[in-house]
N, C-alpha and C positions, 0 to 999 in steps of 0.2 A: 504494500500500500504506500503510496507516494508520502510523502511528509510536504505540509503544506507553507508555501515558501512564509516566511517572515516579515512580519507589517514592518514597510521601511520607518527609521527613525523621522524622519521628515515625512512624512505623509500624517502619522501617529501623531507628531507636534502637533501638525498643522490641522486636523482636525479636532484636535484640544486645545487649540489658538480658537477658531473661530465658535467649538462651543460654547468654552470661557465668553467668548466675546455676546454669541447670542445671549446665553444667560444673563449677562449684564445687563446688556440693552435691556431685555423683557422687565428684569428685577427693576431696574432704573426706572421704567414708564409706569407698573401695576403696582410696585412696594407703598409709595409716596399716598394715590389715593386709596392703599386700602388700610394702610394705616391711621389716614386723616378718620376713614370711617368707623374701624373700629374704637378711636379716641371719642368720636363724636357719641355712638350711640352708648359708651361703656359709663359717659360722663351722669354724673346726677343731673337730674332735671331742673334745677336753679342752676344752673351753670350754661351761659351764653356760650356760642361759637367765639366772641372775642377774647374769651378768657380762657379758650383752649387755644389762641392762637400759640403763645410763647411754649404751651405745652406740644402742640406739631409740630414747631419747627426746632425743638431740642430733637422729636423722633425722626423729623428729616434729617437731621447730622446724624443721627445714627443708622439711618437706610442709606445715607451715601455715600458714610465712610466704607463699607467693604467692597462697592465695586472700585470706587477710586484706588483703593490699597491693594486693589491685585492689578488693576492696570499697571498703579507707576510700578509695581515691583517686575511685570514683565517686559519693562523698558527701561531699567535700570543702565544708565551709560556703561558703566566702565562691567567687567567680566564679573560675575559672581564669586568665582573661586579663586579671586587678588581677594587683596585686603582691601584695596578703596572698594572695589567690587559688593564686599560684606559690610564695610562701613556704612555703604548708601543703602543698603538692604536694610540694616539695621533701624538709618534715618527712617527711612517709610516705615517703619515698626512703632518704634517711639511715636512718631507725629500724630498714627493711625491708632494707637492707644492712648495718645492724650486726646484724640478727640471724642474716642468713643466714651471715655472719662467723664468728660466735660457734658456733653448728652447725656449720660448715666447720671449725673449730679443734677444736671439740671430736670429731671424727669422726676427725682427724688423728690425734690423740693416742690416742683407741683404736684404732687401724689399726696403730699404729707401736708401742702393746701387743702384737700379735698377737691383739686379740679377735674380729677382725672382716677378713672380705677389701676389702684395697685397690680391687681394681674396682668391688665395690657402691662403695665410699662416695667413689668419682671421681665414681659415675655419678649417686647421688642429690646432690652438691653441684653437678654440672655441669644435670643437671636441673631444683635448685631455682633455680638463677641464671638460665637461660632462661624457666620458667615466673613467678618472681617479675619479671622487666623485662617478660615480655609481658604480665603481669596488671597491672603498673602503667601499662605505655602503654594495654590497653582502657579500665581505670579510668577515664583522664586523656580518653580520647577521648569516653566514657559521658556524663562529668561536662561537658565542652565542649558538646557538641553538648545539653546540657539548658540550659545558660548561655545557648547562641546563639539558643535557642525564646524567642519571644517570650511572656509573662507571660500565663496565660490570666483570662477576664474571671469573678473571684469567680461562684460559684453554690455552693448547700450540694446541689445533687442530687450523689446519687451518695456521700452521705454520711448518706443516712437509717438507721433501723436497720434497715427491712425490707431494703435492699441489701447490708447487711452480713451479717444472715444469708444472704439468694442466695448470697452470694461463701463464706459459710462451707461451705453446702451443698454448692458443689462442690466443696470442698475437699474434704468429705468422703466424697461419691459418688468420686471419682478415688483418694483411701486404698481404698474397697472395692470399688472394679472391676478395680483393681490386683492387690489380694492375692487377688480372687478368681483371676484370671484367670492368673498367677503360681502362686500354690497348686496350681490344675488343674495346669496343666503339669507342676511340678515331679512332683506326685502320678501323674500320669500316666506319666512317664519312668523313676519308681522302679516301677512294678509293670509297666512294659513289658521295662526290663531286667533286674527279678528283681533289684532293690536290696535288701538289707533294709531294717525299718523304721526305723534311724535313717537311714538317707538319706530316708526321707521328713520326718521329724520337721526333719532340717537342712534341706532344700529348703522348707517351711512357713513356716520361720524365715528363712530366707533372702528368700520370696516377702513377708514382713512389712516386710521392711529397701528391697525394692524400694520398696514401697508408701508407706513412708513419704517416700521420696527423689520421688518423683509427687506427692502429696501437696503436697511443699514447693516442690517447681517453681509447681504452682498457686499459691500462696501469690505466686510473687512478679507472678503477674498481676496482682495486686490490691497489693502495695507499691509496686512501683517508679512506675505513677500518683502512688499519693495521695503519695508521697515528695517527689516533683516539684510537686504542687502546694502542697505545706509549704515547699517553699525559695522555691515562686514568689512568697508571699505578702507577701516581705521587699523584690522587685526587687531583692536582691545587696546588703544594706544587712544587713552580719555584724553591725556594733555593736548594732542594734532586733532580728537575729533573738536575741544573747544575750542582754539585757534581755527580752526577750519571754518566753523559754525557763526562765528563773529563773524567772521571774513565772508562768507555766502552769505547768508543770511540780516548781516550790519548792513549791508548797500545798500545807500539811497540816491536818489536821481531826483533834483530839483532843475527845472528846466531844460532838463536834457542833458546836464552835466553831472557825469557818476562822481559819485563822492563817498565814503567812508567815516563822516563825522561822528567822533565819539568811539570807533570800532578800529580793530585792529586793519592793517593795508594789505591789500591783495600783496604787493610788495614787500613785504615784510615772511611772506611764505618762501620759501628753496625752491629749486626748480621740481621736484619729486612732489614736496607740498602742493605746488599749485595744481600739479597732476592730479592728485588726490582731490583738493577743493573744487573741479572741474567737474570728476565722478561724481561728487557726493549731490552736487548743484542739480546733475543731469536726474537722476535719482531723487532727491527733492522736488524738483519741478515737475515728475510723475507724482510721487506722494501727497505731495501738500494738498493738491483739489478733493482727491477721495477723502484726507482727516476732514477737510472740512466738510464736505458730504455729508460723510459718516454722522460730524457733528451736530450740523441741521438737521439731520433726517429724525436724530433721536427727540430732539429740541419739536420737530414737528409731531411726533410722536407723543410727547408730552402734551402739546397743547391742544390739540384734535381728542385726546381723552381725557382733556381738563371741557372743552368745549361738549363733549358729548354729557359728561355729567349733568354741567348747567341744565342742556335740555330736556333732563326728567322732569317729572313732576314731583311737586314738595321737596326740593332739591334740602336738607338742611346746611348741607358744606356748601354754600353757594361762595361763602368769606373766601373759604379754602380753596376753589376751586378759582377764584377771583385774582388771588393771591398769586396760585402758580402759574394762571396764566400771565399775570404781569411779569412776574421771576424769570419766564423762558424767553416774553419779548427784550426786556430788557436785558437777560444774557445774549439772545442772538443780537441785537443791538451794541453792543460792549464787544463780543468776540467777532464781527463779522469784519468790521474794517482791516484790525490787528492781524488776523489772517490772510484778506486779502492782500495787505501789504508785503504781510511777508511771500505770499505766493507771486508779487510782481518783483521783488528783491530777488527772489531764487532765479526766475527765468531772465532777469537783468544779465546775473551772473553765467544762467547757463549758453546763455546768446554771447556773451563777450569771448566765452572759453571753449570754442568749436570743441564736440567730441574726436573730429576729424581727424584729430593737431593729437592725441593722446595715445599712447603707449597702451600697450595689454599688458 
């Protein structure tokens, strides 16, 4: 009987990279209102929606610290198995346990208010401490096992534009095959069971928030690659990737004249350096559109099932649901410029430093 060949170590990652990554997402869009609800209806009935505000958003520090803390850890710059490596592992540990802290404390004290029932908020601080250590040990495992890959041999395929639109296309076909197919249903299950029409309107809305959460999953088909080949490009040498990173990523262009203010000089790299700053550009100016995809899509994903709530009826988290949608306009407002700039910084760089001109 044959022996069945062996799940390649990269493939294995890589579909533990984009699980990790689905679970997030999903966590990140469903944890937030289902915790506002259970806060809401667990509270005594003298107790208003604005006096569980300060208590929701201790329990949102504590749903958001475990997928953050497994993200940064499986993007950890420098190698795992140095010692700066373990120090910055360490950092995201400490930081992600004083936050969970800080939530823990502050959940305490409204508890011991009478705003809020003690069981929810055992359950969401004992929760967040399981799921923040198991999101830092996947992180740490993600991040390891990308260290222990051996460095792949430079090529710019795979980083053309015509592959970046492919890769956007499906991004996009997967948004509307989703909400179609999402929408059907929903649409289908309100006129089966003699819904009104705001159940349908909330189910549309709903099917949009799915969509978007698909969407962003794709998305990380295409980051967590080229992420990997951005860090591979340094061989675990953090001192040349932050020089490097200043220098690609510092450029600014005021009136048409490149400039450097405040950042280190393309100039100030070796001739090997610049080779390397070249790759890394070329590689960034692929990745950066999808993080920020990625970004939005989640941000649209929040707000489309902050928006479908509204449209119940007797909504009680209306505050709540007020709240986060203002939270995500004004995060995609805050991070939208900052990104864009830096995605016209990278491709400044990658247009100055023909792939052409570079060594293998």
């Amino acid at each position: 009987m044959a022996t069945p060949a062996p799940v390649s170590p990269v493939r294995s990652t890589r579909a533990l990279k984009i699980g990790f990554g689905a679970a997030g997402a999903l966590f990140s869009v469903s944890a937030l209102p289902t915790v506002g609800f259970l806060v809401a209806t667990s509270a005594p009935d003298d107790v208003g929606v604005l006096e569980l505000m300060p208590f929701v958003f201790a329990a949102a520090l504590l749903v958001v610290t475990p997928p953050l803390a497994g993200f940064l850890a499986a993007v950890v710059p420098s190698d795992p198995r140095t010692l700066e490596g373990r120090r910055q592992f360490r950092t995201i540990a400490i930081v992600s346990a004083a936050l969970v802290l800080i939530g823990a404390v502050a959940l305490v004290i409204s508890t011991s208010l009478g705003v809020a029932s003690g069981g929810v908020a055992a359950g969401i601080v004992g929760g967040s401490i399981i799921l923040t250590v198991g999101s830092l040990y996947i992180g740490f495992v993600i991040r390891h096992h990308d260290a222990a890959r051996p460095p792949a041999t430079w090529s710019p395929q795979g980083l053309e534009a015509t592959t970046a639109r492919k890769n956007m296309l499906r991004v996009v076909w997967t948004f509307v095959i989703t909400l179609l197919v999402a929408a059907v249903a929903f649409v289908l299950l309100g006129l089966v069971s003699g819904e009104e029409p705001r159940f349908i309107l909330t189910g549309i809305l709903l099917a949009t928030s799915i969509a978007f959460i698909a969407a962003s999953v794709t998305c990380l088909v295409v980051v967590f690659p080229l992420s990997f080949r951005a860090r591979g490009i340094f061989g675990g040498d953090t001192p040349l990737q932050r020089r490097v990173s200043k220098v690609v990523l510092g450029r600014r262009t005021r009136r048409g004249i490149s400039s450097t203010v405040g950042q280190i000089e393309s100039s100030d790299l070796n001739s090997a350096e610049q080779i390397v700053a070249a790759k890394y550009a070329a590689v960034m100016a692929a990745l950066l559109p999808f993080q920020f995809a990625q970004s939005a899509l989640i941000l649209g994903a929040v707000l489309f099932g902050q928006l479908s709530n509204l449209s119940t009826r007797n909504n009680d988290l209306a505050v709540l649901n007020l709240s986060l949608i203002a939270f995500v306009l004004v995060a995609g407002c805050a991070i939208t410029p900052f990104i864009l700039r830096q995605v016209r910084r990278v491709r400044q760089y990658r247009d100055d430093h023909h792939l052409d001109s570079l060594a293998t």
